[in-house]
Each structure stands twice: as structure tokens, then as C-alpha cells.
N, C-alpha and C positions, 0 to 999 in steps of 0.2 A: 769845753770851749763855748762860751756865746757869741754868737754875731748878732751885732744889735742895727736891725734893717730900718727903714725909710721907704714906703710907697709916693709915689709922686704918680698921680693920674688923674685926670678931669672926669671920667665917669666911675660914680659911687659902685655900679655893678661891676665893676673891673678889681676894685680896692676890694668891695668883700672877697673875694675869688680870692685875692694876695693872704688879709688875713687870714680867714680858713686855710689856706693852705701853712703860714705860718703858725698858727697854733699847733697845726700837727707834726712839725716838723723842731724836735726838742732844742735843738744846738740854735735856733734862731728866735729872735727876741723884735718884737715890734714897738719900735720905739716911738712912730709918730707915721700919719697919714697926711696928705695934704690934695686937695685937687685943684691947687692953685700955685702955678709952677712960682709965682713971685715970694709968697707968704712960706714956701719950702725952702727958698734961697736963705731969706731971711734967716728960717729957723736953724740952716747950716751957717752960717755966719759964727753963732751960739753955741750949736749943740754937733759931738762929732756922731759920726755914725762908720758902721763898717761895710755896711752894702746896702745900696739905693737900686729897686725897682720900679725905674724909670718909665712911664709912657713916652709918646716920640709925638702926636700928634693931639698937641693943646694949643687952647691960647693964650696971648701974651708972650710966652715964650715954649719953643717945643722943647722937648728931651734933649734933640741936639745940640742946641742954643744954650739950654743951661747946663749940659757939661763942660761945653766949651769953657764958661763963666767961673766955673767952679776953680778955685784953689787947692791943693793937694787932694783932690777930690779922691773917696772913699772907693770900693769896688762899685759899679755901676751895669746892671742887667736891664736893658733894653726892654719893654713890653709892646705891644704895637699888633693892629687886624693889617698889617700892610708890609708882606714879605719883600717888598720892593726895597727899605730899608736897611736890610740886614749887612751889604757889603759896607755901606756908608758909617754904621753902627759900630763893625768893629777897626775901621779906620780909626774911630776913636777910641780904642784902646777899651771897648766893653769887655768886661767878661763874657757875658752870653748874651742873646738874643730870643727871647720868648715871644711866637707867635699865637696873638688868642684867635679863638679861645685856647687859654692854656690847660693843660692837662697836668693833675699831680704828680705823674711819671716825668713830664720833663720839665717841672718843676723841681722834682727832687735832682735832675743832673744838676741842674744849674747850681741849686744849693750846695753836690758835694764839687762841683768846682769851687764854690766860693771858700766851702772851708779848707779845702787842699791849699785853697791860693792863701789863705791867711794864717794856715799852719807853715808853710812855708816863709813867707814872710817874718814870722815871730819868731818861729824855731818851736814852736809849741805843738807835740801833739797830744791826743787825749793818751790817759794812761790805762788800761784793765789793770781793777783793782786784785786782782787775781796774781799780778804780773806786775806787780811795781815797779820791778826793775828793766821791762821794758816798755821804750814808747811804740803805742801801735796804731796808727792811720785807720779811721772809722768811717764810712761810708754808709748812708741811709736807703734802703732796695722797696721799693712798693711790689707786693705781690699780694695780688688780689685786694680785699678789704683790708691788711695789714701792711704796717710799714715796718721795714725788720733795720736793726742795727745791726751793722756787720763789721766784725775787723777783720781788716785786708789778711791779717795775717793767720787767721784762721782758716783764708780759701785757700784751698788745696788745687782745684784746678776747676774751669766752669764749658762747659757744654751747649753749644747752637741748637735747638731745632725748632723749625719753621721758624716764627716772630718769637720763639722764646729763648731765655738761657738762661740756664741753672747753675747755681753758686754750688760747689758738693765743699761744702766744710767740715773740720772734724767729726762733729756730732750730727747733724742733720744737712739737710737741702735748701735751697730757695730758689725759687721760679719765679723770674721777671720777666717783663715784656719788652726787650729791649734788640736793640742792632749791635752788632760789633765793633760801629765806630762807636756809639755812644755806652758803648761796657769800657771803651779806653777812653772815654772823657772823664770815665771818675775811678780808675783801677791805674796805678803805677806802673807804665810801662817801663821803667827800672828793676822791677819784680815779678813783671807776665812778662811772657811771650806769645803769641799765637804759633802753633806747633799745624795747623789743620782749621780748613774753614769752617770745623765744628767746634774745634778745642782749643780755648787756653789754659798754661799750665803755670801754675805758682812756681818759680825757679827754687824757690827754699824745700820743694817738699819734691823732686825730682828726685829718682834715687840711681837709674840706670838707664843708661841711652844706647839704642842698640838704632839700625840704617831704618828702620822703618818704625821703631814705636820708644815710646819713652814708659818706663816704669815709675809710678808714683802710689804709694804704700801697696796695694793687691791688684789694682787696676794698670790695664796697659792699654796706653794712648794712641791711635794710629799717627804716623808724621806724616801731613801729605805730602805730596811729589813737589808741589810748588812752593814747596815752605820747608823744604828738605835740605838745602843751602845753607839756608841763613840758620834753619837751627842747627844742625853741625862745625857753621863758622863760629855761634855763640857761645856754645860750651866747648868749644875746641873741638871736638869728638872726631874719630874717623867715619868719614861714610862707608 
């Protein structure tokens, strides 16, 4: 899938930052920069686009203003040095809200919201060529130096500790830097559950639940006490 983006921001050091960051991020395609919110209107007028990364504070018109202006306007990320914005931002119906300086880590949520939001929309997901006959929801993980592509449907279950959490897939691992609300801003809570303030677990790769752990292929998961409800109300199970 490409998504083919739009930066909109009056400082040139801001827009490198967006490009480099889309160059390395494959499923997004940079269709046009602008640091002049009028001559960006214009070029929407013309040309569509599937997600704008929007500054908030220009002139002639800010972020706000020309979403406002905008007609069936595209998915729309927020950029902005002024947290003050953020409630007002998704009043308008943004996708995300990026505070610079921005970081590639939260850079890449924003991105796998955009393409969840657009796989959804179409009915399109990517396919593993491996696997043709199913479709599989892909998500982009920065750890370390590298950016790893991951199908959801390979994580088996992923693991909290301190500021990290670890993806355990069939074949290998990955270690991100991330919080637990934002592992559920790009992981289908349709298909996780959080089992324990350390662990969530893939429901597809569940194999036995017992009152305090769940089994998933050799490993056993502790349930904590406060999340011991709801996952026994999920899968039915008796406590």
C-alpha cells in the first residue's frame, strides 16, 4: 500500500525532518512540500493526496484554518513546538498530533495509524507473499538503528519492561521503545488483549487458560489480579 503524503510548514528545518523521516518509512511516498499554506491549498485544489502533515503555526493561514477550508479533506497529522494545541487539533478530526521536535518513534505511530486508517477505509490490506490467501495488517517498529516490518499476525504475544516492549514472534524478537497506550495505538485491540501490566497476548495463538496464567505455544503468561475479570469474561473461561 502507498500513501502518498503532503508536508505543509513554513520552516525548511521542520520539512527536512518530515522528509528523512519519509524516505525511510516504505509504505509512504512524498508527493509535494510547501511552506506556504496558500500555494498548498492551491496545489490541493489539483492534486489529491492521502495524508497531510500539517504545521499549525504559519502565516497567511494556520493548520487550522486550512483544514477548516479544505473539502473532503485527506487524513490530516498536526505538527506544532506548542502542546497547547493538541485538544483543539483533534476537534478537528486529525488523525495524530506530532509535537517537535519530532522523534522517528513517534513518527512511525502516527504513520501505522495512518495506514490502519486507510486499510480500513478501502478494505485493503497488504498481503505476505508467502500467504496469499491471507490478508495480514503490517505495522512498521523502530528499534534501535533499524526499522523492522512486522505482521500483526506473526506476534504471538509482547512483553513491558521498564520503557521497553518486546514483540516475541514466531521466529525472532523485537525491542521497541514504547508505552502500552501507544503499543494500542498501532496493534488491533480486536486481536490483543492485555492479560498483565507486563503482557499482551495475541488471542489467535492462546492455547489454554487456566485462573492465573494463560498458555501460549511453551510459555506461560502470568494474569494479573486486575485484569483477571475481564480476561475470563473474554474468553468465557471459568475463574
Amino acid at each position: 500500500m502507498t500513501i502518498k503524503c503532503l508536508i505543509i510548514d513554513d520552516e525548511p528545518s521542520a520539512i527536512e525532518v518530515l522528509v528523512g523521516f519519509i524516505a525511510k518509512t516504505s509504505e509512504l511516498t512524498l508527493v509535494n512540500s510547501f511552506r506556504s499554506p496558500i500555494e498548498a491549498l492551491s496545489f490541493l485544489k489539483e492534486n489529491k493526496v492521502d495524508l497531510i502533515f500539517l504545521d499549525i503555526n504559519m502565516p497567511q493561514l494556520t493548520g487550522m484554518e486550512l483544514a477548516k477550508i479544505l473539502v473532503d479533506p485527506p487524513l490530516i497529522i498536526f505538527t506544532t513546538a506548542y502542546s497547547e494545541y493538541a485538544l483543539e487539533s483533534y476537534e478537528k478530526n486529525a488523525l495524530d498530533y506530532l509535537l517537535k521536535p519530532i522523534t522517528f518513534e513517534r513518527f512511525l505511530i502516527a504513520a501505522n495509524k495512518a495506514e490502519k486508517q486507510l486499510q480500513n477505509k478501502t478494505g485493503f490490506n497488504l498481503i505476505n507473499t508467502n500467504q496469499t490467501n491471507n490478508n495480514q495488517e503490517t505495522i512498521y517498529i523502530k528499534s534501535g538503528s533499524k526499522t523492522h516490518r512486522i505482521l500483526l499476525n506473526d506476534v504471538r504475544y509482547l512483553e513491558k519492561e521498564g520503557h521497553y516492549i518486546t514483540f516475541f514472534l514466531h521466529d525472532k524478537k523485537v525491542v521497541a521503545r514504547l508505552s502500552i497506550n501507544e503499543v494500542f495505538e498501532i496493534i488491533s485491540e480486536n486481536n490483543f488483549i492485555q492479560i498483565h501490566k507486563s503482557f499482551i497476548v495475541s488471542q489467535s495463538y492462546v492455547e489454554t487458560i487456566e485462573r492465573h496464567q494463560i498458555k501460549i505455544g511453551a510459555q506461560y503468561l502470568p494474569i494479573g489480579k486486575t485484569f483477571r475479570m475481564n480476561v475470563h469474561n473474554h474468553f468465557k473461561s471459568d475463574l
